[in-house]
N, C-alpha and C positions, 0 to 999 in steps of 0.2 A: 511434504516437500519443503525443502529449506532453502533461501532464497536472500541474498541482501537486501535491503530496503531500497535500495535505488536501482534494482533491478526487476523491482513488481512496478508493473502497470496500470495505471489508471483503475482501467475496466476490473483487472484483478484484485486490487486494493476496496473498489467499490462491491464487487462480489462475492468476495470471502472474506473471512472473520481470518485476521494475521494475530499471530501472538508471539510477542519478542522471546529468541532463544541466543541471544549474544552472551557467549560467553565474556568471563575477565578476561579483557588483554586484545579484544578484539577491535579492529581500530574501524569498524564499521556494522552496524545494526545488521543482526541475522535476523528474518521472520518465518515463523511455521506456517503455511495455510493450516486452517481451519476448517469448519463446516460454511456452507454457504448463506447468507446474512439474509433476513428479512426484510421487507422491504421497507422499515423504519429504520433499520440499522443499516441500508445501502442509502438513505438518503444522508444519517447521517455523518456514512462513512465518506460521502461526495465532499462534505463538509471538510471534514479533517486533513483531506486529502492536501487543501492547500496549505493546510498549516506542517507538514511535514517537507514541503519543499526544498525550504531551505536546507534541512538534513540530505535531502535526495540531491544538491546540487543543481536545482533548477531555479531558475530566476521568473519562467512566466508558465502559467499550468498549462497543461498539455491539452490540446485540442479534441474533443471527442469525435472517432473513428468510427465511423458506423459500416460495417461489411452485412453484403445482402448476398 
């Protein structure tokens, strides 16, 4: 599934492994999911997550959503 980068979510950026597919010319980041990350690489995908903000357009990271 191919997806813009300011289009994945939190939760989904922390759960799967994305790997950039932006073509030349594209005037915003495409991402592929991938397989689903371990649980060293979702922590330090929690990490990363702010540092791509500015790319995504957001100014304050996103509140974690817990559904039961």
């Amino acid at each position: 599934m191919d997806k813009p980068l300011s289009q994945i979510t939190r939760n989904e950026w922390i759960a799967f492994q994305w790997l950039d597919v932006t073509q030349m010319g594209d005037a915003e980041r495409f991402m592929q999911r991938g397989f689903a990350r371990t649980p060293d690489e979702a922590y330090q995908a929690m990490m990363e997550w702010e540092e791509t903000a500015e790319e995504r357009g957001v100014e304050e990271p996103e509140e974690e959503v817990i559904v039961q």
